[in-house]
C-alpha distance (Angstrom), angle and dihedral (degrees) to the residues before:
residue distance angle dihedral
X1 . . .
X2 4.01 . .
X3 3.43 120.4 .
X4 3.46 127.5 -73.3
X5 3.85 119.6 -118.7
X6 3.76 115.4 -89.8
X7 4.05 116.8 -86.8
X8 3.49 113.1 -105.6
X9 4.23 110.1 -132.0
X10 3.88 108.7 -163.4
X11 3.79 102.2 -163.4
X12 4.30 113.0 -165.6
X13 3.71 102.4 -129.3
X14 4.27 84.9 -121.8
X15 3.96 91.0 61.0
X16 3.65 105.2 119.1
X17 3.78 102.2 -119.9
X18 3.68 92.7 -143.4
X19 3.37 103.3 54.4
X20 3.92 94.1 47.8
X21 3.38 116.8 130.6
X22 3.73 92.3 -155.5
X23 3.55 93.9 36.2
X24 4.40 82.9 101.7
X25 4.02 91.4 57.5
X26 3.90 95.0 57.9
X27 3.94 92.2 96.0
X28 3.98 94.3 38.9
X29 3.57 119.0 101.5
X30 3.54 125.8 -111.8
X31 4.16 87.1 39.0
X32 4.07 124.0 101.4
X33 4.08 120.1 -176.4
X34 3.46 115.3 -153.3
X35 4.00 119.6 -172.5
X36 4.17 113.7 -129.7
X37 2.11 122.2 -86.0
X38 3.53 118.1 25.9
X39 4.15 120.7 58.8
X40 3.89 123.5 -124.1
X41 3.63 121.2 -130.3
X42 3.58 104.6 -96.8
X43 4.05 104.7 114.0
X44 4.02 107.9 -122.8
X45 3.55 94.7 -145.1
X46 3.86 100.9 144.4
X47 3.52 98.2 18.1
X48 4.13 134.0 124.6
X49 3.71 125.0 -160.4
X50 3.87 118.8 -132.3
X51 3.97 110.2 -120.6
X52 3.77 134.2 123.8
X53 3.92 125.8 -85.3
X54 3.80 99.6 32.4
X55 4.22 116.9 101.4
X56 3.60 119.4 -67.0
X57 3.99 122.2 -94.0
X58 3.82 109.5 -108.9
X59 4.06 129.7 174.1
X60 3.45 88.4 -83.1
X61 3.99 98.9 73.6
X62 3.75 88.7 60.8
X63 2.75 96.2 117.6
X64 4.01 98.1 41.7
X65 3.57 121.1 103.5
X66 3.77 123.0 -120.5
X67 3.86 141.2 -147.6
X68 3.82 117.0 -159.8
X69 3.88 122.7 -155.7
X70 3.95 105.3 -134.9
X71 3.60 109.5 -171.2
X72 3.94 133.4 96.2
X73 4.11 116.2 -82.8
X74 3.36 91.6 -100.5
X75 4.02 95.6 69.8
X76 3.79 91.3 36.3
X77 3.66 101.1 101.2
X78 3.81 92.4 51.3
X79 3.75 93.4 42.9
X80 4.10 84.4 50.8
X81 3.88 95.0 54.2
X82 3.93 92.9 55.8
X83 3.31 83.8 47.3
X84 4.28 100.8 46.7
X85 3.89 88.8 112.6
X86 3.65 99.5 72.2
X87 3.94 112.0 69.7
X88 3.69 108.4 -115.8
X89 3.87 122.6 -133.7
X90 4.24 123.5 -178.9
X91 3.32 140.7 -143.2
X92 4.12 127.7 -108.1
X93 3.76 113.6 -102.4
X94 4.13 105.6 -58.3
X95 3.57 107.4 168.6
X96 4.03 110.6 -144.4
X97 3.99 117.9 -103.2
X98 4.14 80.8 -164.5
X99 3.76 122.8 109.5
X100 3.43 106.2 -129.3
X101 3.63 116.0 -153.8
X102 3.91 113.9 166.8
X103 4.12 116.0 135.9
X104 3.77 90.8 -172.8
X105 3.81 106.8 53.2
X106 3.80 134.4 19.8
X107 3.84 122.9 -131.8
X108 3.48 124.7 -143.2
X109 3.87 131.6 -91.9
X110 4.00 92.4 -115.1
X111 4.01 92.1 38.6
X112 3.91 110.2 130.4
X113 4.13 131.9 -165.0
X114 4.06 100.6 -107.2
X115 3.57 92.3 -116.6
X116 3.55 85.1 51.0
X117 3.88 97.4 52.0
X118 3.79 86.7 39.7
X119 4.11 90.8 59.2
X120 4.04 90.0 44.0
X121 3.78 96.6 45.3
X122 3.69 89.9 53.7
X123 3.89 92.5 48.1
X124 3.93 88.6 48.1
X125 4.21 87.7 54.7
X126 3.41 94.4 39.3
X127 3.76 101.2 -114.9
X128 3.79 127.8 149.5
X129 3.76 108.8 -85.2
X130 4.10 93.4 -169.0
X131 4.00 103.8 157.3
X132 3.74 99.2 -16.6
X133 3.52 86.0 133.8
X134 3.81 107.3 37.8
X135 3.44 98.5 95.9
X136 4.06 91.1 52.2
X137 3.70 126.7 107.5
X138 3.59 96.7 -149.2
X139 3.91 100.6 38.2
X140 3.98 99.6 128.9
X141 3.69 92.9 48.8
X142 3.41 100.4 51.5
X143 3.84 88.7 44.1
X144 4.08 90.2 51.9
X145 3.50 93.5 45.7
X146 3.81 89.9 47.5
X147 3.59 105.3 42.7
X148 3.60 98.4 105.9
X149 4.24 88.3 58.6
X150 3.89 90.9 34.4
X151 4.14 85.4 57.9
X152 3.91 89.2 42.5
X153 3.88 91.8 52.7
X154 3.49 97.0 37.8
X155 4.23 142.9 -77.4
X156 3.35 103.8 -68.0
X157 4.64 112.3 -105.9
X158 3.61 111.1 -96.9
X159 3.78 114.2 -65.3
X160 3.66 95.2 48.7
X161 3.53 104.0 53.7
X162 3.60 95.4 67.3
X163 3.21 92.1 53.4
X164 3.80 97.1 57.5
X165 4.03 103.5 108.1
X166 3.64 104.6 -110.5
C-alpha cells in the first residue's frame, strides 16, 4: 500500500506549547503543523477532518488524508467553521486517559487529547501506530481503558503492543 498523505495538525495560536500532546510528532515524518488560522500549502484534495458527528473512520480511509483541530474545547467551534470545507468523519467511542481540568468551559463526553485521537484514528484506518504514543504522559491509561476498542480495531504494530499493560 503507498503511503498515505501526511496528517494535517492545526495548532490554535493559544495552545500552550508545552502541554501539547502532539507537540512530540512535529519532527516525525508523515506530520505537517499548520498555525490557525492560516492553511499551509499542501492541497487537501482527499483529505477528512477529525471532529464529532460525521461517519466513522474505517480501513477503507487509509489511505485518506486527515486534518486534526488542536486547540482546547472551548475554541473548537470556531476552529470547525474555518474548517466546514473538509468533510468531517469521528472516531468510535475512546474514552479520554486526559485529566481534564478547565473551570470555565466543559468538554464533551466523546472529547479526546489530540495525541490521543491521533493514535485512535490511525487504529480505526488501519495505519501503523509505532510510537504515536511514546512521548505521552498518559499512554498506559488510555491503552487500559481502551483495550476492548484497541482489540476491535486491531493489535496495535510492533512497539505498541508491548506496551499494552498486561
Amino acid at each position: 500500500m503507498p503511503r498515505p498523505p501526511s496528517t494535517i495538525i492545526v495548532v490554535h495560536p493559544k495552545e500552550n506549547r508545552s502541554k501539547c500532546s502532539v507537540e512530540p510528532l512535529r519532527d516525525r515524518e508523515g506530520f505537517v503543523f499548520w498555525k490557525f488560522p492560516e492553511r499551509g500549502t499542501e492541497p487537501l484534495d482527499g483529505y477528512v477532518r477529525l471532529g464529532i458527528g460525521g461517519p466513522e473512520l474505517t480501513p477503507e480511509d487509509a489511505a485518506t488524508g486527515l486534518v486534526v483541530l488542536d486547540g482546547t474545547w472551548r475554541w473548537a467551534a470556531d476552529m470547525e467553521r474555518a474548517w466546514q470545507d473538509v468533510p468531517v468523519r469521528s472516531l468510535g467511542p475512546w474514552q479520554t486517559a486526559y485529566p481534564r481540568v478547565s473551570k470555565v468551559f466543559d468538554d464533551p463526553a466523546a472529547g479526546l487529547a489530540t495525541i490521543e485521537a491521533i493514535y485512535a484514528a490511525y487504529l480505526q484506518m488501519n495505519r501503523p501506530v509505532d510510537g504515536l504514543l511514546d512521548a505521552y504522559y498518559w499512554r498506559d491509561a488510555f491503552l487500559e481503558r481502551n483495550r476492548p476498542l484497541i482489540e476491535r480495531y486491531g493489535a496495535p504494530q510492533s512497539g505498541e503492543a508491548a506496551a499494552q499493560p498486561g
